[in-house]
Structures are given as C-alpha cells and as structure tokens.
C-alpha positions in Angstrom: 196.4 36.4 10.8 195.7 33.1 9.2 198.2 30.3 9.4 199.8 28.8 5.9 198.0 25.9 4.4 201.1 23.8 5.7 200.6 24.4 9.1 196.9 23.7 8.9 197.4 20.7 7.0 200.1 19.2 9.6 197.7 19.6 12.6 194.8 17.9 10.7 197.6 15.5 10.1 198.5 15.2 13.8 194.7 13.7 14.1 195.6 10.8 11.9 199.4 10.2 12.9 198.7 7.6 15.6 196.5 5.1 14.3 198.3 5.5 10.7 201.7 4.4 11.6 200.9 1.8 13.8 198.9 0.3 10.8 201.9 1.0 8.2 204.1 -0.8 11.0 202.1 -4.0 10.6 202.6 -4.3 6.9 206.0 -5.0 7.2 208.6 -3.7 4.6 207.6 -0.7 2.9 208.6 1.4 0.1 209.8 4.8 -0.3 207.7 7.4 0.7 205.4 5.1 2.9 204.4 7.4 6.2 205.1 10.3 5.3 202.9 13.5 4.7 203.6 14.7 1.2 202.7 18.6 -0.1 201.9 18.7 -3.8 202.1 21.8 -5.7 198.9 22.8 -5.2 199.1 23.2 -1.7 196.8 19.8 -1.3 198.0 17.6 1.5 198.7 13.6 1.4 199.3 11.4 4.1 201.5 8.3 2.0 200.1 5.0 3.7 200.0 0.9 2.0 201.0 2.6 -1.3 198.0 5.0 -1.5 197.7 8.8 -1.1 195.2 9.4 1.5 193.5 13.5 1.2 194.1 15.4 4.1 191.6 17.6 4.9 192.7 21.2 6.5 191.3 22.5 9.0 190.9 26.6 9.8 191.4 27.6 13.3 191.6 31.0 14.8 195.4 31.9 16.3 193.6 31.7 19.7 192.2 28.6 19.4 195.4 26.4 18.1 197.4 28.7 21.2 194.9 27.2 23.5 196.1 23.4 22.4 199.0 22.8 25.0 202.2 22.1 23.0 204.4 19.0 23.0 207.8 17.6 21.8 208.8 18.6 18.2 208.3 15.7 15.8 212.2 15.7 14.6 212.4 12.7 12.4 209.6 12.0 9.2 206.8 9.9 9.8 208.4 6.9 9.0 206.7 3.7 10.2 208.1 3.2 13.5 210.6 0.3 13.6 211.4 1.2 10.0 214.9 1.4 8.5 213.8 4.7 7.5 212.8 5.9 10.9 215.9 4.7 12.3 218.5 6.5 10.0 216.1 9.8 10.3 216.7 9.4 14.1 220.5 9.0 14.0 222.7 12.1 13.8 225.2 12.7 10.6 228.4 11.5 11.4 230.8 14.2 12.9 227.3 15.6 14.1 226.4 16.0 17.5 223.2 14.9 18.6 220.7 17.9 20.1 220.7 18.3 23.6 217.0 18.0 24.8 215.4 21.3 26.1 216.4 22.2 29.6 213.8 21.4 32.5 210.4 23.7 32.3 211.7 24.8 28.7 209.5 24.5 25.5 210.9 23.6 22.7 210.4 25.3 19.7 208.5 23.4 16.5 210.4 23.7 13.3 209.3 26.8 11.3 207.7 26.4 8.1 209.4 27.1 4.7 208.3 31.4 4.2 207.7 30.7 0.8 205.1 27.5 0.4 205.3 25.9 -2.8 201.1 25.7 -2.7 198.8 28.6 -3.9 195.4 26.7 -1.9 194.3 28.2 1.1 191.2 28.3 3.8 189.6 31.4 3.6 187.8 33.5 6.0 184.0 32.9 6.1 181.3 35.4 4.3 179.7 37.9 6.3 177.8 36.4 8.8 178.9 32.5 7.9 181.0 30.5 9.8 183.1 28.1 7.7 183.1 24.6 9.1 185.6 22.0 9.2 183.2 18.9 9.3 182.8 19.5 5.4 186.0 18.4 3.4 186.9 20.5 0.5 190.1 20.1 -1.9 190.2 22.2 -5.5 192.6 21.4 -7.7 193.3 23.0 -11.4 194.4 20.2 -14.5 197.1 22.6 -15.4 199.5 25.6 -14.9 197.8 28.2 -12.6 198.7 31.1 -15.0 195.9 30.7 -17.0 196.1 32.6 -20.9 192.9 34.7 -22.1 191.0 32.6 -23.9 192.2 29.8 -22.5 190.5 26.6 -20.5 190.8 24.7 -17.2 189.2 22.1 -15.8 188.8 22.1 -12.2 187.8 19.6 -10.1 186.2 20.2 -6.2 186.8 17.0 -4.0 184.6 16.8 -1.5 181.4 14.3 -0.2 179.2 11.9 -2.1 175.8 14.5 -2.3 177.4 17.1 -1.0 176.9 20.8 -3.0 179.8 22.4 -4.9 180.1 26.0 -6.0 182.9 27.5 -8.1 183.6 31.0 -9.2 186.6 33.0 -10.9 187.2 35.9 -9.4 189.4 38.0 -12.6 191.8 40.3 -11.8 189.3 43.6 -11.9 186.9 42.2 -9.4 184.0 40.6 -11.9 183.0 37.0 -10.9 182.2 34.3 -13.0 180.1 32.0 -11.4 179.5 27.9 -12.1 176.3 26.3 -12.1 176.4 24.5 -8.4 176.3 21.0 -8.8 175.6 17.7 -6.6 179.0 15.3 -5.7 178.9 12.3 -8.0 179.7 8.6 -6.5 183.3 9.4 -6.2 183.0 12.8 -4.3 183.9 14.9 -7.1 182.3 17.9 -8.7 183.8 19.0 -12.1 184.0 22.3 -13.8 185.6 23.5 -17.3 186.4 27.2 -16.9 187.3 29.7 -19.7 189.0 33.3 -19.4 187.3 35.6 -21.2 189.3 36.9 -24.1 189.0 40.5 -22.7 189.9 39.6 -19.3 192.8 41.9 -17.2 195.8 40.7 -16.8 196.8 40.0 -13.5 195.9 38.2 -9.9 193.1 36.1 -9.8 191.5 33.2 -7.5 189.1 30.5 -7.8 187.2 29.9 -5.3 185.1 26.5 -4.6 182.6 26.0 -2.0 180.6 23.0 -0.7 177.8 23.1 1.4 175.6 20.6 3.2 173.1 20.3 5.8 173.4 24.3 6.5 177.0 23.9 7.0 179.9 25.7 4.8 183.4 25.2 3.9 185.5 26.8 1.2 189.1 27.0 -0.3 190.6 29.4 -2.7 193.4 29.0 -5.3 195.2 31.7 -6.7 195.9 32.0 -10.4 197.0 34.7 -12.7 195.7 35.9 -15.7 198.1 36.9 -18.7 198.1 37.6 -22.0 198.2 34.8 -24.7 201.4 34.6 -26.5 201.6 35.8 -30.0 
C-alpha cells in the first residue's frame, strides 16, 4: 500500500524542519504564511521560508521502512517560526476549550490523520520491473492548466528536477496507448519542458502523465493523473 503524496511529502519535510525555523526565527517579523508547509493543487509540496517557496522533494518508502522510524510527539501547532505571534496563538487553546491532556505514561500518541480525499492528483510511483526508484533524484511535474484535458487540446508540462539531469515524459490515454516525448537534458534552471497534445480520436476517460528523470544509473518518477473528455460543442 503506498502512502498519499501528503504523507510523503510531510516526512521529507520533517528533514528540513529544524534548521528552517531556526533560520525564519532570526529574520524577525514575518508575514503570513512564513514556516509553514503549503500543498498546492497539484499535489506539489512547499515549505514557505523568507518569502520564498522552497520545492519539497517526496520521498517513496516502503510501509516497513517508515514503521521501522521510531515515532515521536505529534507536531500539534503549524510550523510557525518559533517565538512567533503565530506560533503562540496556534499553541493556545480556544477559549471555553480545554487544553489536551498529554498521552498517559508508555502511551503513543496518535499523529493527526490525513484529509481521505487530497486535493493533489501527483504521486510516487512504484518502480518498473526490475528498477528501483531512488530518492536522491528530485522530480516535480506540473501541468500549465486544468488536468481534464479536451481532445485536441494542448498542455504544457514542465518536469523540475537537476541542472543535466535526463527528463522523460509520456501520456498514458485512457485505452492504454502511450505517447512518448523526446527525452531531453535539464536546462540552467532545472527544468525540462514539454507541450503535449490529445489526439483528436483519443478515449474519453482516466489518463496519467508520467515524467521520469534519470542520472548516473539512478531513477525517479512521478505520475499525475488527468482525464480525457470530449471537446465541447
């Protein structure tokens, strides 16, 4: 069973929670959604920090493997900068609220479930036969547009990865035929971009693009679904 892009991206997240909020809480005053981790549509994953979104990258790991991880206290506030006015009404209970009793001695306490129906279509798929995805090579697809995707109709789609690094993108339609991209080196800024176009007698119905990068004999891929429908009269 693979874990919800949210989950993923909130344990990569975990990696960078330290040394970013000690860093936001020497800048002083901030503004609105500095320290937090914010989930776009897409199901791509920002960490708010000095008034830039910083990409974070997921990373797939078997059940097994994050069970293994021994389990602390729930975060139960944002990620507020510590100190900040933020941090400290997040930390205070509503009025006429009683505070939560900690767990009892020896108990675990439980980390807040995620939302069963996750806004983002992205995900980190299994590995081909016989290829191990890696988590050392960043990858982030996004669509410029609505994911229900008309025949005939364009998208471009950019794959965010390494400077060098190679990109890969194919269309999987709704009857199984793939349409693959050329593959294509990551320009200065990390980026590979694609224009793709549903073919005019495509099937209505799920589809998912797929972009891969790959470097040094290593892999790593994420999929987004889309659907395909018929163009509007």
């Amino acid at each position: 069973m693979k874990l919800p892009i949210r989950t993923l991206g909130l344990m990569a997240a975990a990696l960078l929670i330290g040394s970013a909020l000690s860093t936001a809480a020497a800048q002083g005053q901030q503004s609105g959604a500095d320290g937090q981790v914010a989930l776009r549509s897409d199901g791509a994953l920002y960490l708010i920090l000095n008034g830039q979104r910083r990409w974070i990258a997921t990373v797939p790991l078997a059940d097994s493997d994050i069970n293994a991880i021994p389990e602390g206290d729930p975060i139960m506030v944002g990620l507020a900068p510590l100190g900040s006015a933020e941090a400290v009404a997040q930390a205070k209970p509503a009025t006429g609220t009683a505070a939560s009793a900690p767990p009892p001695s020896g108990a675990t306490a439980s980390a807040p479930k995620p939302s069963s129906s996750p806004p983002a279509a992205a995900s980190a798929p299994v590995g081909d036969a016989g290829e191990e995805l890696s988590a050392d090579i960043p990858v982030e697809v996004d669509i410029d547009g609505s994911t229900t995707i008309d025949r005939g109709d364009e998208r471009r789609v950019e794959i965010k990865t390494k400077q060098g690094f190679t990109c890969e993108l194919k269309l999987i339609l709704p009857d199984g035929d793939n349409m693959t991209e050329d593959s294509k080196n990551a320009d200065s800024s990390g980026k590979c971009k694609y224009t793709i176009q549903v073919p005019d007698n495509a099937k209505d119905g799920d589809a998912k693009l797929v972009g891969t990068v790959r470097e040094g004999g290593k892999v790593n891929r994420q999929e987004i679904a889309v659907r395909i429908a018929k163009k509007k009269d």
